[in-house]
C-alpha positions in Angstrom: 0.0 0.0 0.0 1.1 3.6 -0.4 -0.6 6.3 1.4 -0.5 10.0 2.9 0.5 10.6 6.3 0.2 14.1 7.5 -0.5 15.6 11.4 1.4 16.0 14.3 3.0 19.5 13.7 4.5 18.5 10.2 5.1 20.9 7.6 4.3 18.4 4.5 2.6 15.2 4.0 5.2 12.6 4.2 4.5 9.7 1.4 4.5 6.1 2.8 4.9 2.1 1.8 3.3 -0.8 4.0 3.7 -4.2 2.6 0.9 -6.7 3.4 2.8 -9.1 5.8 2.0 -6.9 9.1 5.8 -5.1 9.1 5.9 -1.6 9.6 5.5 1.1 7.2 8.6 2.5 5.5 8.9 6.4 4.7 9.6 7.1 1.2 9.5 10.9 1.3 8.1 14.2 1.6 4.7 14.5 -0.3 1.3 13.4 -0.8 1.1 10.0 -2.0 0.4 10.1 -5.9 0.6 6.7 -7.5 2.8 3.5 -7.4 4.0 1.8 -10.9 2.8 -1.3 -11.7 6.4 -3.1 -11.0 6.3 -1.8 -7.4 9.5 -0.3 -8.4 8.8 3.7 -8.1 6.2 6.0 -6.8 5.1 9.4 -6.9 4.6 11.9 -4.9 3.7 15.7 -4.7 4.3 18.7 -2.6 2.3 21.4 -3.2 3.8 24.1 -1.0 5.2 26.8 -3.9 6.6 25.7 -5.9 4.7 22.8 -6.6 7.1 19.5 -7.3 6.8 15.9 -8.2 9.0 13.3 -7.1 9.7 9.9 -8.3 10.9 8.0 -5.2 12.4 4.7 -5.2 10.8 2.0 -3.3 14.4 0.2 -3.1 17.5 1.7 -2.7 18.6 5.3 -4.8 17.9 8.6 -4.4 14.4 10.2 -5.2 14.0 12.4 -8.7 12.2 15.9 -9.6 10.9 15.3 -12.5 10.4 18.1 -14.8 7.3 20.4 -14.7 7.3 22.5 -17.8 5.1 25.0 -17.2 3.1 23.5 -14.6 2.4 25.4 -11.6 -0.1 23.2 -9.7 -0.8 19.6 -9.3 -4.8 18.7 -8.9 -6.6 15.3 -8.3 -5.6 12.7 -6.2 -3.9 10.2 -8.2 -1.8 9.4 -11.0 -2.8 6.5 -12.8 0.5 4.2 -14.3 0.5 2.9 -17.8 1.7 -0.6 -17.6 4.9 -0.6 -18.6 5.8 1.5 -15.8 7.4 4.4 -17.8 4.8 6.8 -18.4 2.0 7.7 -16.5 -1.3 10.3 -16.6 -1.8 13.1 -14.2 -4.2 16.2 -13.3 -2.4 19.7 -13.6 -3.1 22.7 -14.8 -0.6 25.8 -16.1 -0.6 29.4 -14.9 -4.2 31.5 -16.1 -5.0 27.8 -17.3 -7.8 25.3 -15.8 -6.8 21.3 -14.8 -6.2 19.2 -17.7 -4.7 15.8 -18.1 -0.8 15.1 -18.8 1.3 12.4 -19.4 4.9 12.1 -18.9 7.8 9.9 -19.0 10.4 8.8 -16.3 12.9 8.4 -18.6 13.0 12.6 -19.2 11.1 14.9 -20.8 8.2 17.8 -19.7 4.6 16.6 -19.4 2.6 16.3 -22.6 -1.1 17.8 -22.5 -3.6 15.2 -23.9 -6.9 16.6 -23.1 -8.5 20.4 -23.2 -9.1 22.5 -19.8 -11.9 21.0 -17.6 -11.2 17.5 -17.4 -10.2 15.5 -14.5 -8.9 12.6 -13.1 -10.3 10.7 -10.5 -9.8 7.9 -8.2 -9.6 4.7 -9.6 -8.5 3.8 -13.1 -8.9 6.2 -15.4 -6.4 4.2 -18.2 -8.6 1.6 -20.1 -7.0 -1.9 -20.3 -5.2 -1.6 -24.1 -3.9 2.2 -22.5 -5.3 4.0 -25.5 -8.3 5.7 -23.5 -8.5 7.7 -20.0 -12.1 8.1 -18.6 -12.3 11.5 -17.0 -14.7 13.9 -15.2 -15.8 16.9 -16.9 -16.2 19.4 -14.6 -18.7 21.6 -16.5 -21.2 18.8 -17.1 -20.1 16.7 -14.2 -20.0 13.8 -16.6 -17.7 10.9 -17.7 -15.8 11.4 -20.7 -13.5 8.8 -22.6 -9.9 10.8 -23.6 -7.5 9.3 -26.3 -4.2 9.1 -24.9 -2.3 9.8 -28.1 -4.3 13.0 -29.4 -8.3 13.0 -30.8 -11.6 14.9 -29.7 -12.9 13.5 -25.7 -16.5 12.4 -26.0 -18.7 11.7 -23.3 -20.2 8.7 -22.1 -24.2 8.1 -22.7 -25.4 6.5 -20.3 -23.6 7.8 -17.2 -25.3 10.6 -15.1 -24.0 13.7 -13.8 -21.9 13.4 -10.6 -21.1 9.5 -11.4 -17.6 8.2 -11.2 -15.6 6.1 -13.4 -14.2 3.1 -10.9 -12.3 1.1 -13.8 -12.7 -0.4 -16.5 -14.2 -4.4 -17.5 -11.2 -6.6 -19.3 -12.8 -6.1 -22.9 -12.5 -2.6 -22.5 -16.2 -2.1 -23.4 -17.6 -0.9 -20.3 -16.7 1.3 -17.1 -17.7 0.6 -13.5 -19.5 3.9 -12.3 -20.9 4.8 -8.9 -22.2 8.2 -7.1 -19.7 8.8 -4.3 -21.0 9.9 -0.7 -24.6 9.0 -0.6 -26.0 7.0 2.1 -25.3 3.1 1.6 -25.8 0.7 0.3 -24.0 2.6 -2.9 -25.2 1.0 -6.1 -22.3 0.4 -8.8 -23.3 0.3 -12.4 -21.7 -1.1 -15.7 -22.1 1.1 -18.3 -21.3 0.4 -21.8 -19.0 3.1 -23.1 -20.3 2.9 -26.8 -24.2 2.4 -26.2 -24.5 3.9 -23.2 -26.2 0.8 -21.8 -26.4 0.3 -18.2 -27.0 -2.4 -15.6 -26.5 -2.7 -12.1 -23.3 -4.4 -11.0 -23.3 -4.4 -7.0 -24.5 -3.0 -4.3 -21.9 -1.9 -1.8 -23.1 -2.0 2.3 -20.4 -1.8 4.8 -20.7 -4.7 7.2 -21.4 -2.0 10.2 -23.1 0.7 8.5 -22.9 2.7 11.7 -22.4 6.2 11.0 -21.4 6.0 7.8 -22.4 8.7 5.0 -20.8 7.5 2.1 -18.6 5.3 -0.1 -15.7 7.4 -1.9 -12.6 6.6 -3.9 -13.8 3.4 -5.3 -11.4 0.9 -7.5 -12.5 -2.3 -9.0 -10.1 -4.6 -10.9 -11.1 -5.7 -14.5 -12.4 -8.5 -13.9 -14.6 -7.2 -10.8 -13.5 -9.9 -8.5 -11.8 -7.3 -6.4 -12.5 -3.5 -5.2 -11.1 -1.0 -2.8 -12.9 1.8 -1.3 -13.2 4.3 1.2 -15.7 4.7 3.7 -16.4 8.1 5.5 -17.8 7.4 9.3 -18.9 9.9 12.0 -19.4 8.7 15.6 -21.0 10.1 18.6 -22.2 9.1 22.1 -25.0 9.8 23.8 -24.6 10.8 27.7 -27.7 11.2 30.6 -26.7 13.4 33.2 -29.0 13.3 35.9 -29.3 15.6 39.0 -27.9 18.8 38.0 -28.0 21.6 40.1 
C-alpha cells in the first residue's frame, strides 16, 4: 500500500509504503502519495507548497527524482494513474491562467505532454482503459464521464452515465466502465455502463458490514475482472450521555 500521512505538527505530508505481511511502514519521502508503478518499483509523490514538485521515489535503494514540470504550476486530483509498462503515467495539472487538464509524462526525461482540453479530470480509480489508448475523465462543467484518447483526438462523453457519477475502472474487454455516485447513504449501487451504447446495468451494491455512521462510499477501484475492489468509507461517531441531577 502507499498512502499520505500528515499531522502532528508536520510541515508536509510525508508519502509512505506498507507491505501486506503486518511489518511496519517505511517512509519514502516528503509528499502526498500520488501513484505506485505497476512493478512496485517507483512512486510518486507531490508537494504542493510553492513551488509545486513531483517526485519519483524509489521503493528500493537510490535517491528520489524531480521530474520536470514545464510549465506547470499546480498539481490537482488525487492520483496518477500508471501505464503498464511503468514508464509513463497520466496526471491532473493545470498551467498558470490555465484550468486542470490531463498530462502524461515519461520517467525516462522529458516535460509533461497535455492530452486533453481545460476542464477534465482525473479521479480515483482507473482512469487508463486496459489496451492504454483511452483515460475516462470527469468533466467538470457537465459533471459527466468522458472517454480521452491518450495519443491526441476529440474527448467524447459517455451516454449512459449521469452527472456526478464516477468512473471506478474499467471491464477486461474494455467495453464498459464501473460507475458509482460517491458519498450517498449506503448501500451505494455500482453500475456497468457500456462506453459505446450507453447501456447500463446494475453491477453491485456496496453495504459496509457496520453501516454505523457512515455517510458515504468514496474513492472506489474495482479490478477488471470485478473480483476485487477498494474503497473508502467516511464514518462519523458520537455518544449519547444522561446526566441526571444537575443543580
Amino acid at each position: 500500500m502507499f498512502f499520505t500521512e500528515s499531522g502532528e505538527g508536520a510541515q508536509t505530508e510525508s508519502a509512505y509504503l506498507r507491505k501486506t505481511d503486518g511489518s511496519p511502514a517505511v517512509r519514502l519521502g516528503d509528499g502526498y502519495a500520488f501513484g505506485l508503478s505497476p512493478d512496485g518499483r517507483w512512486a510518486l509523490s507531490v508537494v504542493s507548497n510553492p513551488p509545486a514538485q513531483l517526485f519519483l521515489l524509489p521503493t528500493r535503494a537510490g535517491e528520489p527524482r524531480v521530474l520536470p514540470r514545464g510549465k506547470i504550476v499546480r498539481y490537482g486530483g488525487f492520483t496518477a494513474d500508471w501505464f503498464a509498462d511503468s514508464r509513463r503515467f497520466v496526471f491532473v495539472a493545470r498551467e498558470q491562467g490555465c484550468r486542470v487538464r490531463l498530462y502524461t509524462q515519461d520517467i525516462r526525461g522529458g516535460e509533461p505532454r497535455a492530452i486533453s482540453r481545460e476542464g477534465l479530470n482525473l479521479q480515483f480509480g482507473r482512469g487508463l482503459s486496459p489496451d492504454q489508448k483511452y483515460v475516462a475523465a470527469i468533466d467538470t462543467n457537465d459533471r459527466k464521464i468522458w472517454i480521452v484518447p491518450v495519443e491526441g483526438g476529440s474527448p467524447r462523453p459517455v451516454p449512459g452515465a449521469e452527472p456526478d457519477e464516477l468512473p471506478a475502472g474499467w471491464t477486461t474487454d474494455g467495453q464498459s466502465v464501473y460507475v458509482y455516485r460517491p458519498e450517498t447513504a449506503p448501500p451505494t449501487k455500482v453500475y456497468l455502463v457500456d462506453v459505446a451504447s450507453g447501456q447500463r446495468k446494475l453491477w453491485k451494491e456496496m453495504m459496509p458490514s457496520d453501516p454505523a455512521g457512515t455517510y458515504g462510499i468514496g474513492g472506489l477501484a474495482v479490478n477488471p475482472d470485478g473480483k476485487s475492489y477498494v474503497y473508502n468509507l467516511g464514518r462519523i461517531l458520537s455518544d449519547l450521555y444522561l446526566v441526571e441531577g444537575l443543580k
